[in-house]
C-alpha positions in Angstrom: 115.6 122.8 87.4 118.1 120.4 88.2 118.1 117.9 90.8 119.1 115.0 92.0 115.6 113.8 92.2 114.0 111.0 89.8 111.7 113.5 88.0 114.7 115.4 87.3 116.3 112.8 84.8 115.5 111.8 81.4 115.1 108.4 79.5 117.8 107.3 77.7 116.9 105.2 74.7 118.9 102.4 73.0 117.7 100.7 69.5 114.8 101.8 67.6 112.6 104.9 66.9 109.3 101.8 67.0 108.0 102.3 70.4 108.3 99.0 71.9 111.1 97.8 70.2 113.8 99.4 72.2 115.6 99.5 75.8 115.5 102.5 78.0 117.5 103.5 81.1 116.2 105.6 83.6 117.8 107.1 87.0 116.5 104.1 89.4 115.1 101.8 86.2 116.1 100.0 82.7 112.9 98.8 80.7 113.7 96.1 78.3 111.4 95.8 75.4 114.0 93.0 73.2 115.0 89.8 74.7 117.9 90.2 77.3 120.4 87.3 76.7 123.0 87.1 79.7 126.8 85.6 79.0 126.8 85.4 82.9 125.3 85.0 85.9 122.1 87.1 87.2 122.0 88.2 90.9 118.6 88.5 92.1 118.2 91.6 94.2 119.3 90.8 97.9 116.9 92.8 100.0 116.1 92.3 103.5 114.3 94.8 106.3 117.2 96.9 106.2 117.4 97.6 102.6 114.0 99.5 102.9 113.1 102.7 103.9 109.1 103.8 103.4 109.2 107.5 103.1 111.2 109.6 100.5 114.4 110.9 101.7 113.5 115.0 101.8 117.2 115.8 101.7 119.6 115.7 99.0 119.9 112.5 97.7 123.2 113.0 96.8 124.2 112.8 100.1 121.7 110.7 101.6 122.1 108.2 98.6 121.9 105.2 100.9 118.7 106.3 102.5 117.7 107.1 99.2 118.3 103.6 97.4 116.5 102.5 100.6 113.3 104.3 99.2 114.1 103.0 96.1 113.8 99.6 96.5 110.6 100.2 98.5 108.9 102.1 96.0 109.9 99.5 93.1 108.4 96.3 95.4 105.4 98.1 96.3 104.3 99.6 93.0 106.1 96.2 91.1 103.8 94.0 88.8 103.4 90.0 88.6 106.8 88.7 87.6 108.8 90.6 90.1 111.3 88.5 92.0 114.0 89.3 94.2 115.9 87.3 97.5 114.4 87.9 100.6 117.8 87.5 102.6 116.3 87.7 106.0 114.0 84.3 105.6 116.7 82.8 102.8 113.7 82.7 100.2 113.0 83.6 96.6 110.1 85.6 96.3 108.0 86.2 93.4 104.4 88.1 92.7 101.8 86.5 91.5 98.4 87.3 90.7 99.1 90.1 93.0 100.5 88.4 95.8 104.1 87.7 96.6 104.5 84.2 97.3 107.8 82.0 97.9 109.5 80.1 95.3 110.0 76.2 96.0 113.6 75.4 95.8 115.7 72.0 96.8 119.1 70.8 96.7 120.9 69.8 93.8 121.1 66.1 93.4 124.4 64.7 95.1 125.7 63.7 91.4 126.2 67.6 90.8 128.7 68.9 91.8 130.4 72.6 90.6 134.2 73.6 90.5 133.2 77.1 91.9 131.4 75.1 95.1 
């Protein structure tokens, strides 16, 4: 039956047939088993108390897709592994877990010699 639920969508699969040696996409979630090399800049997800919800929206998601991403990024911090980071914009802090525990990153300003055109 289709839905617009997560159960309700496949992987998709990009590279090889060797399990482990490929990248899949999901509905909410891409699982990279190469190296991911960036030409860019990374944005760390910008979360704060009101980019969470802790129950599943029971509605369509369709329409309640804001709710819904709510519940998504819940879901992915609470059930996330060591390694997970993301921007805790309500305290201005990069988090990261750790041996189970999420912990702050220490950051500190640049030196006053460095100095970019984008600033």
């Amino acid at each position: 039956m289709y839905d617009h639920s997560e159960s309700a969508y496949n992987w998709f699969k990009l590279g090889s047939d060797v399990r482990q040696h490929s990248f899949l996409f999901g509905r909410d979630k891409a699982i990279f088993y190469g190296s991911l090399r960036l030409t860019n800049a990374l944005t760390l997800g910008n979360i704060g108390k009101e980019d969470l919800r802790t129950e599943e929206v029971k509605a369509d998601a369709e329409r309640e897709y804001t709710e819904d991403a709510k519940y998504v990024n819940f879901k992915e911090l609470k059930g996330s592994g060591n390694g997970t980071m993301f921007y805790d914009k309500d305290n201005n802090i990069v988090v990261i877990k750790v041996d189970g525990q999420w912990m702050k990153m220490v950051v500190e300003p640049l030196p006053a010699n460095i100095k970019y055109p984008f600033e």
